[in-house]
C-alpha positions as CSV (number, residue, x, y, z in Angstrom):
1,X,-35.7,-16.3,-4.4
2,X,-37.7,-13.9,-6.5
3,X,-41.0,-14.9,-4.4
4,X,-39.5,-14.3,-1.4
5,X,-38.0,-11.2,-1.9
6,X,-41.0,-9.8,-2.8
7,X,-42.4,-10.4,0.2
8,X,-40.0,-8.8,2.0
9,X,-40.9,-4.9,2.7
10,X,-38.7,-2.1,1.2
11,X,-37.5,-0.7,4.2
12,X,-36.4,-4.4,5.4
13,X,-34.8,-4.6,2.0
14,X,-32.5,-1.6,2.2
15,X,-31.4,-3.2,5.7
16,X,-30.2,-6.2,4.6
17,X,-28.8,-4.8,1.7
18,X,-27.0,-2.7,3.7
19,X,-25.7,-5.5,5.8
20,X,-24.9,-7.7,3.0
21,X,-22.6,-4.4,2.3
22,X,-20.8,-4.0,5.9
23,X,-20.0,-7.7,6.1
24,X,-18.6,-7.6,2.7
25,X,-16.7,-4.7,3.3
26,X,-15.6,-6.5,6.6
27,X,-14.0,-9.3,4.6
28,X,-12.3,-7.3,2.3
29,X,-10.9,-5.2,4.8
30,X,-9.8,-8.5,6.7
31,X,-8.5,-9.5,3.7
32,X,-6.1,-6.5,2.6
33,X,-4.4,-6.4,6.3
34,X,-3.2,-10.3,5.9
35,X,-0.2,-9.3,3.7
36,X,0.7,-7.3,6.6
37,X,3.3,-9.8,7.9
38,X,5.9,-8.2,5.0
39,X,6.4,-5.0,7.2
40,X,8.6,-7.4,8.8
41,X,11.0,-7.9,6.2
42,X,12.5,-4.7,6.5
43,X,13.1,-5.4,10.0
44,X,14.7,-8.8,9.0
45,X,17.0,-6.8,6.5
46,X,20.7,-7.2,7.9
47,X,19.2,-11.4,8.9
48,X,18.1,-11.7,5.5
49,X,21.3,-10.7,3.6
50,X,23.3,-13.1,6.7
51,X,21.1,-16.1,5.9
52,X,21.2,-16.1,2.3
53,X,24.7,-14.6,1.7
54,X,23.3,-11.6,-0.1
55,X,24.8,-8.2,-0.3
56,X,22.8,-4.7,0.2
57,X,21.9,-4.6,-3.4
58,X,21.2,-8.0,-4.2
59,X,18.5,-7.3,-0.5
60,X,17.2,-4.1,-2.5
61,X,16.9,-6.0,-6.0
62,X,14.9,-9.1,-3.8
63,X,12.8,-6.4,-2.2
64,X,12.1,-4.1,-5.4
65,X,11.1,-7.9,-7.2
66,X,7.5,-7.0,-5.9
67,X,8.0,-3.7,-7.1
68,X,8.9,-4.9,-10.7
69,X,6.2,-7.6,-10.0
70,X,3.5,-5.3,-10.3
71,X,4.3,-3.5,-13.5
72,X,2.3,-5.9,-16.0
73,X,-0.7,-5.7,-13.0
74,X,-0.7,-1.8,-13.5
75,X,-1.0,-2.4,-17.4
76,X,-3.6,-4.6,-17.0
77,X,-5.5,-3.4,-14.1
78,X,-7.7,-1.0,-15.7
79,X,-8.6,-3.1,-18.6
80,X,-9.3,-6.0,-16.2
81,X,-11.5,-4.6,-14.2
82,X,-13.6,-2.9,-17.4
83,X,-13.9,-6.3,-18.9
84,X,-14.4,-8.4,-15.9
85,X,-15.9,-6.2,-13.0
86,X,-13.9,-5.3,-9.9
87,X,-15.4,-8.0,-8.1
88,X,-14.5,-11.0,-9.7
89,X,-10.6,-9.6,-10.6
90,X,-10.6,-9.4,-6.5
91,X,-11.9,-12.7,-6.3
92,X,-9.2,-14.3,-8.4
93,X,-6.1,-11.8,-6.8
94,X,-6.8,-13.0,-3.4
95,X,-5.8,-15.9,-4.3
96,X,-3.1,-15.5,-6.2
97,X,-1.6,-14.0,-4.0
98,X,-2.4,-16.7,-1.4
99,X,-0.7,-19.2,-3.8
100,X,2.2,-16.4,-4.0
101,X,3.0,-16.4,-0.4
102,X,3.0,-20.1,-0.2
103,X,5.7,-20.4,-2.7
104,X,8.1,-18.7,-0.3
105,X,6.6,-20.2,2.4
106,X,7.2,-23.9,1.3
107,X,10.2,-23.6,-0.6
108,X,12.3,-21.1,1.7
109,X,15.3,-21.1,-0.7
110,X,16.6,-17.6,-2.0
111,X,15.2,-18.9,-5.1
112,X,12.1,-19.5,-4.1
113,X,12.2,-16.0,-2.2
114,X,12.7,-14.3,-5.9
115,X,9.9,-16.0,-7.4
116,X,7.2,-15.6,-4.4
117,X,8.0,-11.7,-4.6
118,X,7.8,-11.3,-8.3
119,X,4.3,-13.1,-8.4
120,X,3.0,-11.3,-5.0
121,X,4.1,-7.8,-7.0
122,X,1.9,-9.3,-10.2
123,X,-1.2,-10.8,-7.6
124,X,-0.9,-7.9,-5.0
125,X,-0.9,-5.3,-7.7
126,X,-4.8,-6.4,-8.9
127,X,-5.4,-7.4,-5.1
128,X,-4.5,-3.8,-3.9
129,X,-6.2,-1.9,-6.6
130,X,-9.3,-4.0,-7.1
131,X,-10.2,-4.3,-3.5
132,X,-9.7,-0.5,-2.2
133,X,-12.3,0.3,-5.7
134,X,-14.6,-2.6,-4.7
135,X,-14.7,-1.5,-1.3
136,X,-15.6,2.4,-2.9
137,X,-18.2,0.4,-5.1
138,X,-20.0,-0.6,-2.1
139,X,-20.2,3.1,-0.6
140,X,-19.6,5.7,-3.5
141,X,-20.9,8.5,-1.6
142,X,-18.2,8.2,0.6
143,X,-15.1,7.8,-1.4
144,X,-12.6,9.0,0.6
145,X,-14.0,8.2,3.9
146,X,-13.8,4.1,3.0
147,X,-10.5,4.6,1.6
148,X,-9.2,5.8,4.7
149,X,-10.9,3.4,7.0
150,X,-9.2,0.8,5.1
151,X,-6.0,2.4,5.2
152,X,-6.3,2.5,9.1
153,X,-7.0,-0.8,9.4
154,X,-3.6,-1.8,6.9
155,X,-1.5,0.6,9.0
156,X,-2.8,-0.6,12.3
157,X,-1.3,-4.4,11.8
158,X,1.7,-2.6,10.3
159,X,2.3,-1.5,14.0
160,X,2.1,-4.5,15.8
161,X,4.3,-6.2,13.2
162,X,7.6,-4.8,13.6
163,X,7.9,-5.2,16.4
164,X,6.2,-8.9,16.7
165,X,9.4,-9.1,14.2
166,X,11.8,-7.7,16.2
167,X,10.7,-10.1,19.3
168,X,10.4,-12.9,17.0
169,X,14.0,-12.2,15.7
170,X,15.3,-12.0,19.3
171,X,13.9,-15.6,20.1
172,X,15.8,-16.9,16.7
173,X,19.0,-15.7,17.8
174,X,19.3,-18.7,20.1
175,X,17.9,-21.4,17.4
176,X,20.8,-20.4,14.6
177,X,19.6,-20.8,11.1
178,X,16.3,-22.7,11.6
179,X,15.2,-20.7,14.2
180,X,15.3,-17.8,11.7
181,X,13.6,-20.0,8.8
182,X,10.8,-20.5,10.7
183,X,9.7,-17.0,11.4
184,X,10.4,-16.1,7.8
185,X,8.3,-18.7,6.6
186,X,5.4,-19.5,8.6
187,X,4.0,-16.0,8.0
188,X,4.1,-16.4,4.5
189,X,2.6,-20.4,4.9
190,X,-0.4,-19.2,7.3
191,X,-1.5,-15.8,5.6
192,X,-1.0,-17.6,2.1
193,X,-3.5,-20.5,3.2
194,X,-5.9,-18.4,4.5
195,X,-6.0,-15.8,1.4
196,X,-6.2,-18.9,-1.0
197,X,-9.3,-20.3,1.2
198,X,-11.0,-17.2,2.1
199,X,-10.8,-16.3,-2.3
200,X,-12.6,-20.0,-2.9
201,X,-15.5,-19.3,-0.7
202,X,-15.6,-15.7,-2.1
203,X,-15.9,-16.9,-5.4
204,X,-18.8,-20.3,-4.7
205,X,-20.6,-17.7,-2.4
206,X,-23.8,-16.7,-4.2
207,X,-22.9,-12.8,-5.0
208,X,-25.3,-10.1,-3.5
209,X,-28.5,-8.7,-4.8
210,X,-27.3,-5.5,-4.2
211,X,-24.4,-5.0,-7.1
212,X,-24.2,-1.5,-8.3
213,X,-23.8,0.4,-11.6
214,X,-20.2,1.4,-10.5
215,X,-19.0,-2.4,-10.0
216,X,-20.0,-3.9,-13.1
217,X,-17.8,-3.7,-16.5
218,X,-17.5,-0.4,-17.8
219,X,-15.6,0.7,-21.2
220,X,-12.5,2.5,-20.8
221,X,-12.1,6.4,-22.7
222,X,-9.0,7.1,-23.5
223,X,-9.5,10.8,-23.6
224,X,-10.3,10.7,-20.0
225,X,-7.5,9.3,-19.1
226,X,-5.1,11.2,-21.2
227,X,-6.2,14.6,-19.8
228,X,-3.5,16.4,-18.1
229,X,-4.9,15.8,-14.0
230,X,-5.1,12.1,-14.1
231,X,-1.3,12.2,-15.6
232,X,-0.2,14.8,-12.6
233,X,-2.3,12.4,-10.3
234,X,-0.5,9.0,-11.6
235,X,3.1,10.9,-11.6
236,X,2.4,11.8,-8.1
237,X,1.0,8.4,-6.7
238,X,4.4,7.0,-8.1
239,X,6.5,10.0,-6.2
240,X,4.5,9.2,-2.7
241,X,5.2,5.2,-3.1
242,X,8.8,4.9,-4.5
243,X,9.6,7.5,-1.7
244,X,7.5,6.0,1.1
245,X,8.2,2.2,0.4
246,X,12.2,3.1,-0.2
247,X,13.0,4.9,3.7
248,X,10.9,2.0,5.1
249,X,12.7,-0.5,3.8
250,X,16.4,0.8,4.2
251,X,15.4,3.1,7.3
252,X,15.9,0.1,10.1
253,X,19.3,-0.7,8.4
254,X,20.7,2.4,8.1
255,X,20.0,3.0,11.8
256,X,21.9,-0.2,12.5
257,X,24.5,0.8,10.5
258,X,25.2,4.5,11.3
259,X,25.0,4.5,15.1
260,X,26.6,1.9,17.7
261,X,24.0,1.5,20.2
262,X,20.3,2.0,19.4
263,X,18.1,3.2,22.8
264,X,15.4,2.4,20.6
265,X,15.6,-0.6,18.5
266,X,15.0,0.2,14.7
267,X,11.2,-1.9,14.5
268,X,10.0,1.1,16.6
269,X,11.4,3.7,13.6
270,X,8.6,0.7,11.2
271,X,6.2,0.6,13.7
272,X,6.2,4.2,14.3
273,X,5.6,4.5,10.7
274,X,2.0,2.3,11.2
275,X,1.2,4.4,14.3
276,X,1.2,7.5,12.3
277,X,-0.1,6.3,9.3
278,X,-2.8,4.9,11.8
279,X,-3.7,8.2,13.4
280,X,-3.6,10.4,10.6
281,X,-5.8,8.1,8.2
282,X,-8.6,8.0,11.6
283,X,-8.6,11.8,11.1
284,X,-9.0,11.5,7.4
285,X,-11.8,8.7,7.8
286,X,-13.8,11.5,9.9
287,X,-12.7,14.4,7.6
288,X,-15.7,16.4,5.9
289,X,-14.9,15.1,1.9
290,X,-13.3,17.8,0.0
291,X,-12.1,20.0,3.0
292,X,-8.4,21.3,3.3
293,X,-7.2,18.8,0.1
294,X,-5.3,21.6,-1.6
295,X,-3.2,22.2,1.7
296,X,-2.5,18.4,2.3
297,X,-1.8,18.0,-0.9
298,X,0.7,21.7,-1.1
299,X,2.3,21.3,2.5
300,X,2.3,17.9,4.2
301,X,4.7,16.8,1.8
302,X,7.4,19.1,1.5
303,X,7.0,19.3,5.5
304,X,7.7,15.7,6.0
305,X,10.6,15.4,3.7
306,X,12.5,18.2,5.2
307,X,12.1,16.6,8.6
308,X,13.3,13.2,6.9
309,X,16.4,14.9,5.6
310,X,17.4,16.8,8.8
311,X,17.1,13.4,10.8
312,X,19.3,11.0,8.4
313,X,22.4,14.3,8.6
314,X,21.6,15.2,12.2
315,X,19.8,13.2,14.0
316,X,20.8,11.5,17.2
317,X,20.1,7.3,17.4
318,X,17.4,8.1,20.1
319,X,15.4,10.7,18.1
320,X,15.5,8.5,14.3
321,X,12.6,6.8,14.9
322,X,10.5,9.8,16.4
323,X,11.7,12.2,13.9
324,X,10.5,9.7,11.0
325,X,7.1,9.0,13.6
326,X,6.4,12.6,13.0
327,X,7.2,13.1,9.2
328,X,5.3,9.9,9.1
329,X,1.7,11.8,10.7
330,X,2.4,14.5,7.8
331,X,2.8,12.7,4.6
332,X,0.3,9.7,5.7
333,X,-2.6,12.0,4.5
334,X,-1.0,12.1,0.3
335,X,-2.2,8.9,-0.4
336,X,-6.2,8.7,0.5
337,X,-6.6,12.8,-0.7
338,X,-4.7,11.9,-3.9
339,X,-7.2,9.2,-4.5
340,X,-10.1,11.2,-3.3
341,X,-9.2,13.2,-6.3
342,X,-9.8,11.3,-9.2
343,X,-12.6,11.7,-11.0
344,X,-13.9,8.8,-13.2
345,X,-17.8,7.9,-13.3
346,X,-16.3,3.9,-13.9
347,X,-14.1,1.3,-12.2
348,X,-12.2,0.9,-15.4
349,X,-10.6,4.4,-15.9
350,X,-10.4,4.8,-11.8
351,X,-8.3,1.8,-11.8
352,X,-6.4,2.7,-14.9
353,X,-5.4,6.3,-13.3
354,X,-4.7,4.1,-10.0
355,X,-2.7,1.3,-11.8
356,X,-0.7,4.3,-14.1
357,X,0.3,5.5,-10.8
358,X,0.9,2.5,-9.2
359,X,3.0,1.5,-12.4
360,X,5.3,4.7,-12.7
361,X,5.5,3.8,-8.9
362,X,6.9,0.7,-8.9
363,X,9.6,1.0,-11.5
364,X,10.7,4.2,-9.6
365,X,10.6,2.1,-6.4
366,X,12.1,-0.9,-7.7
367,X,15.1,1.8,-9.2
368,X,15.8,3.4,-5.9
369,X,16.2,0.1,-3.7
370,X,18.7,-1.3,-6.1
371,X,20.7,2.2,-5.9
372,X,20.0,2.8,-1.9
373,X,21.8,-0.9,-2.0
374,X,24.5,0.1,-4.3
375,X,25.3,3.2,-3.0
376,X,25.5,1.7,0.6
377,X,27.6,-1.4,-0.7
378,X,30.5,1.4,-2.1
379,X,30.2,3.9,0.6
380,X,28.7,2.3,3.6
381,X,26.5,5.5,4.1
382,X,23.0,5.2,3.2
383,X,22.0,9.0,4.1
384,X,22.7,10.3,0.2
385,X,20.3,7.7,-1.2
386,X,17.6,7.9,1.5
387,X,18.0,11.7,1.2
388,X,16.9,11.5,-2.8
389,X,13.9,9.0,-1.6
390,X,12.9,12.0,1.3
391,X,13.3,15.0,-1.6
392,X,10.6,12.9,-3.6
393,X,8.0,14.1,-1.2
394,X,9.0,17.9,-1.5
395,X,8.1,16.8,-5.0
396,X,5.0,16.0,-4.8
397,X,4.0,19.2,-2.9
398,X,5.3,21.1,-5.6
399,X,3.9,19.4,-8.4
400,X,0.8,19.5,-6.9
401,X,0.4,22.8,-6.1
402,X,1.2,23.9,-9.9
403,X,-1.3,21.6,-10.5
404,X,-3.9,23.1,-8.9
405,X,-4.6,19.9,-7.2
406,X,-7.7,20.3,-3.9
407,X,-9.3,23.0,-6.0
408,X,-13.0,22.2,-6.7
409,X,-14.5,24.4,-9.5
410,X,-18.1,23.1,-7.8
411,X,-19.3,26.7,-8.3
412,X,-18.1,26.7,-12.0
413,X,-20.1,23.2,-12.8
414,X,-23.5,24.6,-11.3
415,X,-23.8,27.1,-12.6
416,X,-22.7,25.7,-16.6
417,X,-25.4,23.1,-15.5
């Protein structure tokens, strides 16, 4: 190997280095949109709580297991990936979570159900950190840029899902019970098999000549991650999740619930969700680095959740799922600008500030399903709950605008340098 490569010219070198790099990145893009198939579960809600005899909280406490899943992956995360690199921790989490999903999709039992979501919370939780900063590793100049094109491609099979679902779920009206099993299931069996294969070869594949500084095993300063912007950025990564992840799941039922005829069917309020997410993540992927943050990160928010909280107390049936379409373009851009701004010169610390907010995240989350549910069980309204999920984003614009967060002191650094 050594012999040949030095025969090979520097220019040729950099292009199939930089090949090696696209292809890579390919995969692991492919790879983060297969768990795509769960943006159907909201869809399935009111089936799902028929088919197993559930009630609205035990469905939020089953959907917030992922949630509570992922807590002892945040803790870990960071210290993971400084010990082991971000590669091989994405290696092993793919598949995991392939052997995750095949849990639920063999067994099919509510049982089984609990235990696949738990241990896709703990799998997904490395699988979803270590992959977005491996994909970074692979093109650190343009942080935010990759970020975003992997976002689009997530939220682009988040559109065609719902309502994939909602077809699918018309089909198993006619085939009763087993019907239903079916389309639950063989998502979870085909996805799962594929994840678990496509991990193996990752992991016998002969790993690239081309392995950067930022992807190997860094050490972890505490005093970085202590300082008082990576805390505001973890809080508010947990604000944009728990809020986000809480209205999609309870959004389709609550239309189902609250009005008697639907024009439009609640997987286009899901999939309208993935649409926006879709286009407003393409114009974030083109987006000069760095330009506008501190007014996505101010406005965008507070914007959204007002027009969230209007819709559930005014809103007509027909205008639900374009009303939360549009809040859905505005608060889309938190995520990949948040991320944009942490700085952290190692994989470790990025994914501990990641993981911290991913942690805070998924308690909060996991707290506000279980009391949407409740709450809905005693009152049959779901509109005060989803209204405390929608003031979370007027949160986050708040906090980060006493924050400071967008402001670059770039002048400040050059000229102390």
């Amino acid at each position: 190997m050594k012999t040949d490569s030095s025969i090979i010219p520097n220019g040729s070198k950099k292009e199939v280095t930089m090949t090696q790099r696209r292809n890579l990145a390919l995969t692991m893009i492919g790879l983060i949109t297969l768990p795509s198939f769960l943006a159907a579960l909201p869809v399935y809600g009111t089936r799902i709580r028929e088919y197993f005899a559930i009630t609205g909280e035990q469905f939020g406490t089953l959907m917030g297991m992922r949630n509570l899943g992922r807590i002892p992956a945040m803790i870990t995360v960071g210290p993971l990936i400084a010990r082991l690199g971000v590669r091989q921790l994405a290696e092993f989490s793919t598949i995991g979570v392939g052997l995750a999903f095949l849990i639920l999709g063999v067994g099919g039992s509510l049982f089984s159900f609990y235990v696949s979501m738990s241990a896709t919370g703990l799998f997904q939780g490395w699988f979803n950190t270590a992959i977005p900063i491996f994909l970074i590793a692979l093109f650190p100049t343009n942080k935010r840029r990759i970020f975003s094109v992997m976002l689009v491609s997530l939220s682009a099979t988040g559109i065609l899902m719902p309502l994939l679902a909602n077809q699918l779920l018309k089909w198993s009206v006619n085939h009763g019970d087993p019907g239903f099993a079916t389309i639950l299931q063989m998502p979870f069996v085909i996805s799962g098999g594929t994840m678990l294969l496509v991990g193996l070869l990752l992991v016998v594949m002969q790993k690239g000549s081309f392995q950067n500084d930022f992807e190997k095993p860094h050490r972890i300063r505490l005093s970085t991650l202590l300082r008082l912007r990576p805390v505001v950025i973890a809080l508010l990564l947990s604000l944009h999740a728990a809020s986000d992840n809480t209205l999609h799941s309870f959004l389709p039922m609550f239309m189902e619930e609250h009005f008697e005829q639907l024009p439009l069917a609640a997987a286009w309020a899901v999939s309208g969700h993935g649409l926006a997410y879709v286009i407003t993540r393409t114009i974030l992927s083109l987006w000069p680095e760095g330009l506008g943050h501190r007014k996505i990160l101010s406005l965008v928010g507070p914007l959204g959740g007002t027009i969230i909280i209007l819709t559930l107390w005014f809103g007509s049936a027909a205008s639900v799922p374009i009303l939360y379409t549009l809040a859905s373009l505005l608060f889309a851009a938190e995520y990949p600008v948040l991320v944009s701004e942490i700085s952290s010169k190692s994989t470790g610390e990025f994914g501990s500030i990641l993981g911290g907010g991913h942690l805070v995240g998924d308690i909060l989350t996991f707290t506000l399903l279980k009391g949407t549910g409740r709450i809905a069980d005693k009152t049959n309204d779901y509109r005060i709950a989803l209204t405390v999920a929608a003031c979370g984003f007027i949160a986050f614009g708040l906090i980060a605008t006493l924050a400071g967060l967008g402001i670059r002191p770039r002048a400040k650094n050059s000229s102390s340098r």
